[in-house]
N, C-alpha and C positions, 0 to 999 in steps of 0.2 A: 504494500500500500504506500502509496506517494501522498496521498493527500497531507497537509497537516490536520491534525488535531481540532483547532480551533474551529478551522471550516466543514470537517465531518460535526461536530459538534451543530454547526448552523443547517446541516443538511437535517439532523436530526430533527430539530427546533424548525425547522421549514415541516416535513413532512408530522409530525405531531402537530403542530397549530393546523395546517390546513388538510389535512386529512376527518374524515369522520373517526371519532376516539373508539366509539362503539366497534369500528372494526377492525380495529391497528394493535394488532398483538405482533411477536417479533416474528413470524413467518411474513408476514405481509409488510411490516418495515421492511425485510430482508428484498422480497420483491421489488419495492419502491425503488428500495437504491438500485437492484440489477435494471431496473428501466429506465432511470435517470444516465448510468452508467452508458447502456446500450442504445439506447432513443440518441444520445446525446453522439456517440461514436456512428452512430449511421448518417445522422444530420450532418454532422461538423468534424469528423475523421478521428474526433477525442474522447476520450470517457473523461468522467469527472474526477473517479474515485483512485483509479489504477489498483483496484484491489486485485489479487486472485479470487477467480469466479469456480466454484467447485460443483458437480452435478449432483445433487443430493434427491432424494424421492418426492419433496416436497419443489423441485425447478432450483436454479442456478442462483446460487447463495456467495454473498463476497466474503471468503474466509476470516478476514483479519476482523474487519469489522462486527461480522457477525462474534467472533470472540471477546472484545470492548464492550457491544451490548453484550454480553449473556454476563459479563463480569459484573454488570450492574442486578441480575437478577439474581448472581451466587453472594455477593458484597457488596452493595450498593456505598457503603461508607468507603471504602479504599478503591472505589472504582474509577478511570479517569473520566468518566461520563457521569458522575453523580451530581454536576449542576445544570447536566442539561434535561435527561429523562428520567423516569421514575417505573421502575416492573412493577405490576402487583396480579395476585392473579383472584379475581373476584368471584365471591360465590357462583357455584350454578355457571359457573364459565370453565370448557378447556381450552383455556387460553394465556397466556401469559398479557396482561394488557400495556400498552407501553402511550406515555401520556407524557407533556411535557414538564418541565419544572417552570418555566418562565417561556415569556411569549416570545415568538420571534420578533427582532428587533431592528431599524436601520443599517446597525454596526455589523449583525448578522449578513442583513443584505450586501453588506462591502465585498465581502467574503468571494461572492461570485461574477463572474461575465454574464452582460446580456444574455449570449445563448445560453449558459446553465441556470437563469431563473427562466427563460422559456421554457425550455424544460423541464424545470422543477415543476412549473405550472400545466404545463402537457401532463406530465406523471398524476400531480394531483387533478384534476379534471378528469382525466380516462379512468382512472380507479380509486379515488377519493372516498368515494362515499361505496365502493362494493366489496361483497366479502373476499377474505383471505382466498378463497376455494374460487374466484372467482378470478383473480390474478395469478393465482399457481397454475389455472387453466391455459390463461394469456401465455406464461413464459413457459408452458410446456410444449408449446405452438412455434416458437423461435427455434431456428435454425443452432443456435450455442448450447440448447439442452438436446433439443434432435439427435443431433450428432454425435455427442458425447454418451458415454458411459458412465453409471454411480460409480459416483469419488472419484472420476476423474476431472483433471482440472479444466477448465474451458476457456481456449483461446480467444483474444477479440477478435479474431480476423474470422471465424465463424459469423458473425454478423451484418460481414459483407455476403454471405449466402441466402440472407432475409431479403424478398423482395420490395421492400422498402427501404432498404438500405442506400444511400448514394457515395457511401464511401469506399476506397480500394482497396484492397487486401495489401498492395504491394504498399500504400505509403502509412498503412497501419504497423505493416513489421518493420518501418523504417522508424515510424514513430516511436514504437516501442524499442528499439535498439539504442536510440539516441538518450531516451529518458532512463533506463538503464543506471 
């Protein structure tokens, strides 16, 4: 993962404020970012995150971060995400729910490029308000879970196989070599 900190932080606080909370447990965070990540590398040849993308049964999960969240639901005190989200898992729910500690904010906003709050906002709009099972459907549909086998890791350039993709495979492995 390349991102820093700070701005995985505002992604979180982005998609917890504008998301419906009722159905943002961590499988569908996890989604959110793989679509931000991927929507964002088909549009404009970049991911946000540069996480590692792993093919797990539930669709394509960014490793590193998914480990950050789930530290907040094993420690939430020693977690480095403990002033932005909050885990709890509510009666009568199997789900882990994930909600924010504070609203998204200007300074948040600084965090990103034009095209990643376009994005941010494409993501929230297309699956904002629908359930989990309803976005694991979506990225079981992509060409980067397709392809791949569970637990294996899932390259970006599988993205340029999506027909709505306009980005090239050749200047995605160049991209990734360079950032490296």
């Amino acid at each position: 993962m390349k991102i820093p900190i700070a701005k995985l932080k505002a992604i979180l606080l982005y998609f917890s404020n504008y998301t419906d909370v009722k159905f943002l447990g961590k499988v569908k965070l996890m989604k959110l970012i793989y679509f931000l990540d991927f929507m964002h590398l088909k549009e404009y040849g970049t991911p946000v995150t540069y996480d590692t993308y792993v093919n797990l049964e539930h669709g394509p999960i960014p490793s590193t971060i998914k480990n950050l969240v789930d530290s907040v639901a094993d420690d939430r005190d020693s977690s480095e995400l403990a002033d932005t989200i909050r885990i709890e898992i509510p009666e009568n729910y199997n789900m882990y729910r994930v909600s924010p500690v504070r609203p998204f904010s200007n300074s948040d906003k600084d965090y990103f490029s034009e095209t990643e709050l376009e994005i941010l906002g494409k993501v929230c709009l297309r699956f904002g308000n629908k359930t989990t099972q309803f976005i694991e459907n979506a990225s079981h549909k992509e060409a980067p879970w397709k392809e791949t086998r569970f637990l294996e890791e899932i390259p970006y350039t599988l993205a340029t196989h999506d027909p709505d993709s306009k980005a090239d495979k050749e200047d995605i492995e160049l991209l990734l070599k360079l950032t490296k």
